[in-house]
N, C-alpha and C positions, 0 to 999 in steps of 0.2 A: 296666247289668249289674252283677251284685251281684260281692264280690272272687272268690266260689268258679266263676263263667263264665270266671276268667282262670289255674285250677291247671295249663293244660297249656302257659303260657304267659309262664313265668318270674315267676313272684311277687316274687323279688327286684327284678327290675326292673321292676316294673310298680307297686312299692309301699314300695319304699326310694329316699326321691330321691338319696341319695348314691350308690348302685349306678346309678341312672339314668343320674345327670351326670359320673359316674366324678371323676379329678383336678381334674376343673372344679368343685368344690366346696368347696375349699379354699381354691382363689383366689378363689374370689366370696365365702369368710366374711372372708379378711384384708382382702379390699376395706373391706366392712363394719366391721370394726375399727377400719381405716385413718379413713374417712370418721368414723364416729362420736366417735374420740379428737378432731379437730375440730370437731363438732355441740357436743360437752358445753360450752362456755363460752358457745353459744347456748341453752341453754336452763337460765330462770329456776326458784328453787322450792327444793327440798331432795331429796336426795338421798339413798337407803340407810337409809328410814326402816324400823323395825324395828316385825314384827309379829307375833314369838316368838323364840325362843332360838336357831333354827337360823341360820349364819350367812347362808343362800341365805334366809330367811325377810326380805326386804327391800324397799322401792317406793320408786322414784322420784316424786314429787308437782311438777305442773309448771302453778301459775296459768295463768287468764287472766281479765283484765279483761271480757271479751266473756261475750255471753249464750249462747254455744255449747255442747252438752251438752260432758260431761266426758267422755274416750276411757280406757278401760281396755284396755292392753295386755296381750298375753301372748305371749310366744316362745314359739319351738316348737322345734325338736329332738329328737322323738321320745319326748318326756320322760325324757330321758336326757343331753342336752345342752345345750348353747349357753345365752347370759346376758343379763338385760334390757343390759346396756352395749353389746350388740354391734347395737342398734337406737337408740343415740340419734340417730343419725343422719335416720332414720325419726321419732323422737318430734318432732324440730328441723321435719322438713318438715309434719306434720301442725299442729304448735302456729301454725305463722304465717300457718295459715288461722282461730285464736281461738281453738282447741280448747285447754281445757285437759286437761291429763295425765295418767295416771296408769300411769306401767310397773313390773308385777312379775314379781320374781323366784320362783323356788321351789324347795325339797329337788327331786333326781333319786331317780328308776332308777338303779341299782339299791340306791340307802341306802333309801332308802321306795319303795313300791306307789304306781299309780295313785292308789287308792282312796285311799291319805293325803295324794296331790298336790292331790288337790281339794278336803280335807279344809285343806290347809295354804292354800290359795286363799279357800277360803271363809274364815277369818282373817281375810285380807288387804282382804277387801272389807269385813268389818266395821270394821276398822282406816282403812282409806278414807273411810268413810262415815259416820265421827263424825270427821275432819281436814275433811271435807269441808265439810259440814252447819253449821262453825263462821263458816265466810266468804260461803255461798250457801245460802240459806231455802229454795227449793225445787230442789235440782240436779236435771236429767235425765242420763241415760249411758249410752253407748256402751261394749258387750263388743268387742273390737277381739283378734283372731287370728288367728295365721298360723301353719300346718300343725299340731301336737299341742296350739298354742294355740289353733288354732279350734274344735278338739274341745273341749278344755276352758273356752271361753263359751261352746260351745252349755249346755253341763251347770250353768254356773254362773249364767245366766240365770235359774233358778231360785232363786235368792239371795233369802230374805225383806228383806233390806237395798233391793232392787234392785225390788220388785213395785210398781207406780203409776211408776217413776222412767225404766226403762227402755225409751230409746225405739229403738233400733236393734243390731242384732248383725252385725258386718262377719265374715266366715267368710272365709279367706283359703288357699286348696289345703289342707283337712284332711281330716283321715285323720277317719271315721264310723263303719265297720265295726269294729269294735276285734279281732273274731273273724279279721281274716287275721294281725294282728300275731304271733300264737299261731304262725303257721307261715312264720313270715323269720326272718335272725338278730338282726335286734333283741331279739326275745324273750329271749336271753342276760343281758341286761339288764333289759328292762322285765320280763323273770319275770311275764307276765301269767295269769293263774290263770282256768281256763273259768267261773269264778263272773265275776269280775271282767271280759271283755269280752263276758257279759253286761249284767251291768249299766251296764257304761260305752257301749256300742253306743248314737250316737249317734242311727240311723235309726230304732229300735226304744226309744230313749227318748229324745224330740224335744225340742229348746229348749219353750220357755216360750211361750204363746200372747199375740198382744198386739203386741211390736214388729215393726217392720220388719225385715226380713233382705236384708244383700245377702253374695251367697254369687261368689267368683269364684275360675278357676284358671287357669294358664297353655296355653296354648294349644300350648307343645311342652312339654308335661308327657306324661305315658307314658298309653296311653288306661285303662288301669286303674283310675288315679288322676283323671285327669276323671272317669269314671266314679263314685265316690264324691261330688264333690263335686253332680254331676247327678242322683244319688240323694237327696242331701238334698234337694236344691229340689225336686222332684218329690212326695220326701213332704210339705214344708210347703205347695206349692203345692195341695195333695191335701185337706190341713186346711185350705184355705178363707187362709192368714195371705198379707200384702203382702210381695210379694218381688221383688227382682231378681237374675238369673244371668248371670254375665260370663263367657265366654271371653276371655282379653286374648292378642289376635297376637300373637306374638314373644317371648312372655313364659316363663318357666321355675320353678321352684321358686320360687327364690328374688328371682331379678329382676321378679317380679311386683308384691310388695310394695316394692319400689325403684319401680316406675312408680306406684304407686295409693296410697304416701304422698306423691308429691311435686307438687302442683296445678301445677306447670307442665308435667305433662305431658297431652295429651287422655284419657287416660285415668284421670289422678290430680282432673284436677278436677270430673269425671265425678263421681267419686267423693265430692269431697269438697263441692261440692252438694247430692249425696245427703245427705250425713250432716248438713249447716248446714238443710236443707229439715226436718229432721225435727219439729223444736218449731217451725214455722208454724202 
């Protein structure tokens, strides 16, 4: 069901996960703080590497000796919020299955537009991929997001950097439809412009053909928002491309991505099989 099946049925809560989870979103980001301010001394590499002027303009770069593609992160927040540091915790659990790293930051909503977030992104992966390119001959890599970040490697998949290299897109609860943002109050912020979720409309302008996709959402997520994420698989499954779609039990916004970065859980190592299977 597309977001406009759900106007008589609270859009707010069907498509802001912080109205979804009310107070309990708070505490689940300080968790995340919490946790990650102890991940940071496990994980190797450099840190706040710089790939323009703006101070959010930065990536964390995190080796690995192992032949595993390379994971390019992106947080989500709406594009208006929240910071690569409040996921190290998430980068610590993915790297000690080989993968090496790569978490970025970016300008917000509302100092820039979408259309410059991705603009500030695509930087960030040229900047990546000549740091990269100096220690491993031929990398492959994984677009790695969660909610406004998953929107944002679906679009960045398309990266001339990235074409022959990329072999998987992890899509983690993201928002697709760009055209309901225009009518919650997020839009105060993200100031989305009917040009602009146009063109960012993820289902109507689909990742990159070519890698794998694994698309997943939580299972007491608001049906509105499963619903987007079963939109995209549907359309890439439509175009013929290899994919998998997860519902994860129990899981919600944001503790989804706490299960499916950390292989000790059945559903993290699920996952993260998937993504070591890929360069077989």
């Amino acid at each position: 069901m597309s977001w406009q099946d759900w106007k008589r049925h609270n859009l707010e809560t069907q498509f802001n996960p912080r109205t979804a989870l009310g107070a309990k979103t708070d505490d689940i980001l300080a968790i995340w703080e919490a946790k990650s301010q102890g991940a940071r001394c496990h994980l190797q590499g450099h840190f706040d590497i710089a790939y323009g002027v703006h101070p959010l303009m930065r990536f964390d770069y995190h080796p690995s000796a192992s032949a595993a593609p390379v994971i390019i992160n992106i947080h989500g927040g709406y594009w208006r919020a929240l910071d690569k540091s409040a996921m190290h915790h998430h980068m610590a659990d993915l790297s000690r299955s080989g993968f090496s790293i790569a978490n970025l930051n970016y300008p917000l909503c509302p100092e820039i537009s979408l259309t410059d977030i991705v603009k500030s992104l695509e930087r960030a992966i040229d900047k990546l991929f000549e740091l990269v390119t100096r220690d491993i001959i031929d990398p492959k890599f994984i677009l790695f997001g969660h909610s406004a970040g998953a929107h944002l490697a679906a679009h960045l998949s398309h990266h001339p950097r990235l074409q022959g290299r990329l072999v998987g897109v992890v899509a983690l609860t993201g928002i697709y439809e760009t055209e309901v943002v225009r009518h919650i109050a997020v839009n105060d912020d993200i100031r989305m412009t009917p040009q602009e979720a146009e063109r960012w409309c993820v289902i109507t302008n689909l990742p990159i053909v070519g890698p794998k996709y694994y698309i997943a959402v939580g299972g007491d997520e608001p049906s509105g928002w499963i619903d987007q994420s079963w939109q995209l698989a549907d359309a890439l499954s439509k175009r013929g491309e290899r994919l998998k779609f997860r519902i994860v039990q129990a899981a919600n916004h944001f503790d989804l991505v706490d299960k499916l970065s950390n292989s000790d859980t059945p559903d993290g190592l699920q996952l993260h099989d998937w993504m070591l299977n890929l360069i077989d």
